[in-house]
N, C-alpha and C positions, 0 to 999 in steps of 0.2 A: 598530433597522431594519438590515437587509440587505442590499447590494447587491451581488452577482455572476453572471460568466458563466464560471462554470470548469465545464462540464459534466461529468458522470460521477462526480460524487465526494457521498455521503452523499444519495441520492435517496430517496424514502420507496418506488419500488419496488425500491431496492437493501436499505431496510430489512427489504423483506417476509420477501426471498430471503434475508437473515438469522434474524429471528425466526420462518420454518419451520425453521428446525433441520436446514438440507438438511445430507445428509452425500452421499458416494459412490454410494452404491445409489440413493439417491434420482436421480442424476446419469443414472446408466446405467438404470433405468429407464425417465426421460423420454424417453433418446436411443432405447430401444427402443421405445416407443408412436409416437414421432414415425416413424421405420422401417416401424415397422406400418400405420402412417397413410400417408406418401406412398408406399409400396410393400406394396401390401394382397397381393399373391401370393408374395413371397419367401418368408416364416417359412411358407407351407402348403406351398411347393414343398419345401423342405428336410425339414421333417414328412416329406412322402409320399418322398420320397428316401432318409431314414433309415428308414422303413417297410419299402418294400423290400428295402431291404437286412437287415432284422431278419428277417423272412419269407421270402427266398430259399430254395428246396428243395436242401437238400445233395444229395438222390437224383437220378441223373442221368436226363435227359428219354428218355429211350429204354430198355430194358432188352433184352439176348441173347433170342433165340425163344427158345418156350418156359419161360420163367421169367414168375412173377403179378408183377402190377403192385406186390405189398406184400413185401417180404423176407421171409422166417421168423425169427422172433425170434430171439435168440440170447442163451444165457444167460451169469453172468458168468464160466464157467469158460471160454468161447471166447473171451472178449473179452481183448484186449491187455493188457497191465499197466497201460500208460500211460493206460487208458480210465477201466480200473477207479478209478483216482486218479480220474479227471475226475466220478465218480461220486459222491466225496467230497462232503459236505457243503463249502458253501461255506465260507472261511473268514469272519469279521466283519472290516471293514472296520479298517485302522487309525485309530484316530484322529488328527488332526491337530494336529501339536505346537504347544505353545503359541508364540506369540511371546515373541521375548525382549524385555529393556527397551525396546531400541533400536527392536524394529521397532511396539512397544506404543507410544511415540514420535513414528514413522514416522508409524502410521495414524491418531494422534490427531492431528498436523500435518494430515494431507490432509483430514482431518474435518473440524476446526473452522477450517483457512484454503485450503486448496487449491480445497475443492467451491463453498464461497462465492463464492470470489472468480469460478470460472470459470463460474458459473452466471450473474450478474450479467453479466462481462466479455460469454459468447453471448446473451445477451439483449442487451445494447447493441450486438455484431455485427449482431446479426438486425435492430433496428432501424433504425439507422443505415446497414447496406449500404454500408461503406466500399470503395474500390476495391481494397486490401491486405486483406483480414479474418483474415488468419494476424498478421501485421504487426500492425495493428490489436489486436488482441487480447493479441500478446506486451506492445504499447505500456500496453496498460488494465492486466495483472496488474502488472507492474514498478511502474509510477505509483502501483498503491494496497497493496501486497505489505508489511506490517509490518517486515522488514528488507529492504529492496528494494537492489540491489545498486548503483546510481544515487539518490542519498538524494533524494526531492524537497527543495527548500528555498525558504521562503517569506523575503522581508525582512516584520520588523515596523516598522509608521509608526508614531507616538505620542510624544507630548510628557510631561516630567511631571506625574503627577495623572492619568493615564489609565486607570491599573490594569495598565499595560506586562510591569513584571516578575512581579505577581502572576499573569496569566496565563499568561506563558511557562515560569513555576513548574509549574502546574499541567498543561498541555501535554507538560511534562518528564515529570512524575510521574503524570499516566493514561495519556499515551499513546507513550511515552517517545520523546518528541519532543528534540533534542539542542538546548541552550539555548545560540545562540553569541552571543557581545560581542564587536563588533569591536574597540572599544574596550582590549576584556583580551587582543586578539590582538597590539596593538600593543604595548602597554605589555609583555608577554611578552618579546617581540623586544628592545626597550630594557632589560631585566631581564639576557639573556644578552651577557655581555661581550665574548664572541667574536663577536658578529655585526654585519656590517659593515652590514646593515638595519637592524641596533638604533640604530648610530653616527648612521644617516643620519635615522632617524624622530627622534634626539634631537637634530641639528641642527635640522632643520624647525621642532623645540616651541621651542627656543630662538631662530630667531630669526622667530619670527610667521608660519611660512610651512605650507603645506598639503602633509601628506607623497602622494608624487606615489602614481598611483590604480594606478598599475602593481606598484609595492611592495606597497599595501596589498592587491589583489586575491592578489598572489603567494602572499603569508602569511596569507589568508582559504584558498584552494587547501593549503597544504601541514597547516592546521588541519581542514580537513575531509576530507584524509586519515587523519584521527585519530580519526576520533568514532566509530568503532566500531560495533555493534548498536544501532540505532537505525530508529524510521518514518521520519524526516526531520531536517531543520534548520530550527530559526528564527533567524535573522539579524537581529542587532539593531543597531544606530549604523551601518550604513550598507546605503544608498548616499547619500551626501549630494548627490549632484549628478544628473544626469541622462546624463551622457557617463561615469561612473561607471558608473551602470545599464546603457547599451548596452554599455560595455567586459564588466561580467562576465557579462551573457547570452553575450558572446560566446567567453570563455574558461574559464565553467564549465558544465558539465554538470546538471540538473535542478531548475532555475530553474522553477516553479510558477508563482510570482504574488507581490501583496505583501498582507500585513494590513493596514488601517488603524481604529484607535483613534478614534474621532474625538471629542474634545468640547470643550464652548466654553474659550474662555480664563476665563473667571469660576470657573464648577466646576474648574477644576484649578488657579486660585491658592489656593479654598478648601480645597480636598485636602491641596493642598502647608501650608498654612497649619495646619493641622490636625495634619498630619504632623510639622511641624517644633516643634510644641510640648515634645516630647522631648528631641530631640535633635539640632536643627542649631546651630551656633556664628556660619552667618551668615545675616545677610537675603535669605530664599528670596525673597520677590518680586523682589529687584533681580538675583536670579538668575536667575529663572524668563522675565523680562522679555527676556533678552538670549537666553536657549533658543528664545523665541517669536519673536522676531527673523528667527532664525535658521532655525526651523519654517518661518515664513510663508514665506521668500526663497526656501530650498532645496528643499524638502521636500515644500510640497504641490504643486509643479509635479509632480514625480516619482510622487505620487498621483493626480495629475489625467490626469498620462500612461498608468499602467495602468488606472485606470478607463475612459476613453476607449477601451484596447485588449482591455478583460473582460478583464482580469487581476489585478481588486483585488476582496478581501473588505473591506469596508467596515461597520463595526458603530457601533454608538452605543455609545459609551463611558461615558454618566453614569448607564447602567442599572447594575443591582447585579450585584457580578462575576461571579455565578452565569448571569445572563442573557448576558453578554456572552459565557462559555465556552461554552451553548448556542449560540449564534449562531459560533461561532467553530468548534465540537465536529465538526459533519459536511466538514470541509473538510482537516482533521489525525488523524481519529481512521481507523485501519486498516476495512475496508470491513464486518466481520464483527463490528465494536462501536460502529458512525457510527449 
C-alpha cells in the first residue's frame, strides 16, 4: 500500500503522454490544431495573403494610348541576358546536410526527453491554471528533468530488514538515482586528518555525544556538491531528529519528501535473523532491539510529520522487493520511463 500527495510525478496520464511516443512534430502539431481551433480565420487570412501576393500582375494597370492591353511577344534574342538565365531550367534543390553526431545527439535528447516532459508539464499548466504558468512550468521540467540542475532529494525511513539498501541499489542502478550514507559522509570526514570537522565528529563518538546538526548538514551540502549526473539523491541515516529536518529544508535546495519503508518489528527480526546466518559475529537481535528503540523515539515522529504535510511515500515493506520498487518506481523514475 501507498500513501502520497506529491502531485505531478508518475501519473498514468503522464504515462499515456509517454507510451505515444510523442516526439517534436507531434508537439508542434498540436500547438497548430489548437491555433486553428481557437482562431479559425488566421491560417485562411495568411493563405489568401500569400495568394495574393503569388498572383499579383507584374504588368502595370494602365498602359500608353494606343498600345493593346497584351504586349507582343518577344523573342529570346530581345530578351536581356540576365532573363534568358531566368529561363534556365531550375536548378534541384540541395539537399540537406546531414547532422553531425552532436546535433544527431541534440535531436535525440529533445525527442526522447524534452517533448515529453513539456507535453505532460502544458497539460498540468492547462489543468491546474497556476497564477505563474511560465514559473510553474520551468518549476514541473527542473523537478522531473533526469539531470536536473537542482537534484531532487528524497530522505529514506526504514529500519533494518526493510529491504533499505536493496532498494536504494536498485534506484541507483535503473534510474541513476545517487545513493547517499550519511553515515559514510561522516566517517569520510573523520577518515581525513586534516579536518578539523573530522577532529570534532571524533570527539562527539568519543565521548557519547551527538555530532551538532550544523556540522553534519555542512558535510551532507558540500557531498552533494559531488554527486555529479544524476535524477536525484536518496538520503539515507538522516534526519534523525525533527529540528534536523526543518534545519535542512531550510539550508538545502530540493528537498522532495521522505520514503518510508514500513514493516512490523516481527518480519524484520526474521529478515535480520535469516540474514545473519552467514555472516554476522554478533547477536543481531540485541542489535536490532536498540535500532528499534531508537526508530520508535526519533524517527517515526519525523514520518508522521511528512505524512501529515503529503510529503511522505509510504509503502509496505514486507511485500517482495519487486513490489515495493513498483510502488516506490513512479515517484523517482525520470517522467518519460515512470
Amino acid at each position: 500500500m501507498v500513501e502520497a500527495d506529491l502531485g505531478g510525478i508518475g501519473t498514468s496520464e503522464q504515462q499515456q503522454g509517454v507510451e505515444s511516443g510523442v516526439g517534436i512534430p507531434d508537439v508542434i502539431a498540436t500547438a497548430a490544431a489548437d491555433e486553428s481551433a481557437t482562431n479559425p480565420t488566421s491560417n485562411d487570412a495568411l493563405a489568401h495573403a500569400i495568394d495574393n501576393v503569388l498572383e499579383s500582375d507584374p504588368v502595370p494597370q494602365s498602359l500608353p494610348v494606343g498600345s493593346s492591353t497584351d504586349p507582343p511577344p518577344q523573342s529570346t534574342d530581345q530578351l536581356p541576358h540576365d532573363s534568358i538565365e531566368n529561363l534556365q531550367p531550375m536548378a534541384k534543390p540541395k539537399e540537406q546536410p546531414k547532422l553531425s553526431e552532436t546535433g544527431e545527439l541534440a535531436k535525440r535528447y529533445l525527442t526522447s526527453t524534452v517533448a515529453p516532459l513539456l507535453r505532460v508539464g502544458l497539460k498540468q499548466v492547462a489543468s491546474e491554471k497556476p497564477s505563474d504558468p511560465i514559473g510553474h512550468l520551468a518549476d514541473f521540467l527542473e523537478s522531473h528533468h533526469p539531470n536536473p540542475v537542482v537534484k531532487p532529494i528524497y530522505f529514506v525511513f526504514g529500519v533494518d530488514g526493510t529491504g533499505k539498501n536493496a532498494l536504494c541499489e536498485r534506484l541507483q542502478s535503473e534510474f541513476n538515482w545517487k545513493w547517499l550514507e550519511a553515515g559514510d559522509v561522516l566517517r569520510s570526514e573523520v577518515e581525513s586528518s586534516e579536518s578539523l570537522d573530522g577532529k570534532l565528529i571524533t570527539e562527539c563518538i568519543e565521548k557519547g555525544k551527538s555530532v551538532p546538526t550544523e556540522v553534519t548538514i555542512k558535510l551532507i551540502k558540500n557531498s552533494l556538491a559531488f554527486v555529479g549526473d544524476c535524477s536525484g539523491v536518496l538520503l539515507d541515516g538522516f534526519p534523525r531528529k525533527l529540528d534536523q529536518a526543518a534545519m535542512f529544508e531550510m539550508e538545502v535546495k530540493g528537498f522532495r519528501g521522505g520514503i518510508h519503508l514500513d514493516v512490523s518489528k516481527d518480519i524484520a527480526i526474521q529478515r535480520i535473523l535469516e540474514s545473519a546466518k552467514s555472516h554476522s559475529r554478533f547477536d543481531p537481535v540485541e542489535r536490532f532491539e536498540k535500532k528499534w528503540k531508537s526508530y520508535e523515539k526519533y524517527v517515526l515522529p519525523i514520518v508522521d510529520y511528512y505524512k501529515g504535510a503529503g510529503k511522505l511515500v509510504q509503502v509496505d515493506a514486507s511485500q517482495h522487493p519487486d513490489d515495493v520498487f513498483a510502488a516506490v518506481r513512479p515517484f523517482c523514475a525520470p517522467i518519460f520511463k515512470a
